[in-house]
C-alpha positions in Angstrom: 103.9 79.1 81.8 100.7 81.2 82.6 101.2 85.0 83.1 98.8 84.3 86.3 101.6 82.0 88.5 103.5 84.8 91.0 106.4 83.7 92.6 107.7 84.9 96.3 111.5 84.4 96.0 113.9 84.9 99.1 117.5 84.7 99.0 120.6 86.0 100.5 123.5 88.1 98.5 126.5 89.9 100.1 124.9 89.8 103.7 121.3 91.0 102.6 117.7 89.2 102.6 116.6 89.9 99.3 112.3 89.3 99.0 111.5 89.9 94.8 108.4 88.6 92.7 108.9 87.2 89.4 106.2 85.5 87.1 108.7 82.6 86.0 110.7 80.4 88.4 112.9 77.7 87.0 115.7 75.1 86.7 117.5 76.7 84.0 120.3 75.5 81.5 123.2 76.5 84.1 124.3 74.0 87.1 123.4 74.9 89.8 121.4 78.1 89.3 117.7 79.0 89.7 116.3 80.8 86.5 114.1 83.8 87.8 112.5 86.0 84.9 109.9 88.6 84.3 110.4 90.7 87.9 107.1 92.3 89.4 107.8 95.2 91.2 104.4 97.4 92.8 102.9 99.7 90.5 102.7 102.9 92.3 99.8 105.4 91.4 99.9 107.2 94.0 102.4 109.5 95.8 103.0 107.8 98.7 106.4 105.7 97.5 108.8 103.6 99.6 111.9 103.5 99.3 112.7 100.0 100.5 110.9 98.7 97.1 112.8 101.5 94.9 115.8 100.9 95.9 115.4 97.1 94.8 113.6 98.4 91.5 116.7 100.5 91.2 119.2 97.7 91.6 117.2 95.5 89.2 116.2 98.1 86.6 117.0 96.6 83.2 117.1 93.0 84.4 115.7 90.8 82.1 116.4 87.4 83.9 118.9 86.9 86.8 120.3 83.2 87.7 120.9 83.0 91.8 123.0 80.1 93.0 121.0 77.4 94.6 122.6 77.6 97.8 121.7 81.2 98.5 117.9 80.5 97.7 115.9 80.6 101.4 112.7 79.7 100.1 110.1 80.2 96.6 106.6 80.3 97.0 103.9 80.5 94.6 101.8 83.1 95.5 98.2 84.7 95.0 99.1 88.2 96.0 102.1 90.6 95.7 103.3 91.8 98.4 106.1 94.5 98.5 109.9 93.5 97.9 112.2 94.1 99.8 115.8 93.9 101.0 116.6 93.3 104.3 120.2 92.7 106.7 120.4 89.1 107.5 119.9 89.1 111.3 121.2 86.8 114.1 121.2 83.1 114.0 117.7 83.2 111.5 119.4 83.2 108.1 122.4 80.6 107.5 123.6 80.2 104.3 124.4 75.9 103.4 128.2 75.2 102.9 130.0 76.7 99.3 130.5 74.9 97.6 128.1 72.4 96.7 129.4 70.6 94.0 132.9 70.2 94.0 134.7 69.0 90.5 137.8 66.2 90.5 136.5 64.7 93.9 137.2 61.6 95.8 134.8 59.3 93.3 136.5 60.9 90.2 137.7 57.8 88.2 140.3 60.4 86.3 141.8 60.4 89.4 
C-alpha cells in the first residue's frame, strides 16, 4: 500500500468519538476487527500546541497497530489532507453504536446443536 493513501478513521470507545489518521486501513487476520497501522498525528513546529491532539498522541504513544471492533467503527475515509485528531463525547441521539454482539457462536443454524 502507497505511503501517499491517508485514512480519516471515526469510531466510538468507552463513550468517546475518537477521529485518528492512519496510512493503512484493513481487514486484518482477526474476525471481526479493522486493522489500522502507521498513526499520523500533526507535526507541530511551532509553539502553539493543542491539547485535544496531545492527549490522543498521548493515549496512542507507542502504538504500532490497534485492531477496533467493527461495530464501533462510525465511518473511514480516504483522505487528501490531515486534519487534526481528536476525541470527542458522543453527544445526543448523533452517535449510536449497532447491537453487541454481531456474531454470536452456537446459534440457532448450528448443526452441533
Amino acid at each position: 500500500m502507497s505511503a501517499r493513501h491517508l485514512y480519516k478513521v471515526i469510531f466510538v470507545s468507552q463513550g468517546k468519538v475518537y477521529e485518528i489518521y492512519a496510512r493503512s486501513v484493513t481487514q486484518g487476520t482477526l474476525f471481526g476487527f479493522i486493522e489500522v497501522e502507521r498513526l499520523v498525528f500533526g507535526e507541530r513546529s511551532t509553539v502553539v500546541v493543542d491539547p485535544a491532539e496531545e492527549r490522543i498522541k498521548s493515549e496512542f504513544a507507542g502504538v504500532r497497530r490497534t485492531y477496533l471492533p467493527m461495530h464501533s467503527i462510525l465511518r473511514i475515509d480516504e483522505v487528501e489532507k490531515q486534519g487534526v485528531s481528536k476525541v470527542t463525547a458522543a453527544e445526543g441521539g448523533n452517535v449510536a453504536q449497532f447491537p453487541v454482539p454481531i456474531y454470536t457462536p452456537g446459534g440457532a443454524g448450528d448443526p452441533g446443536k
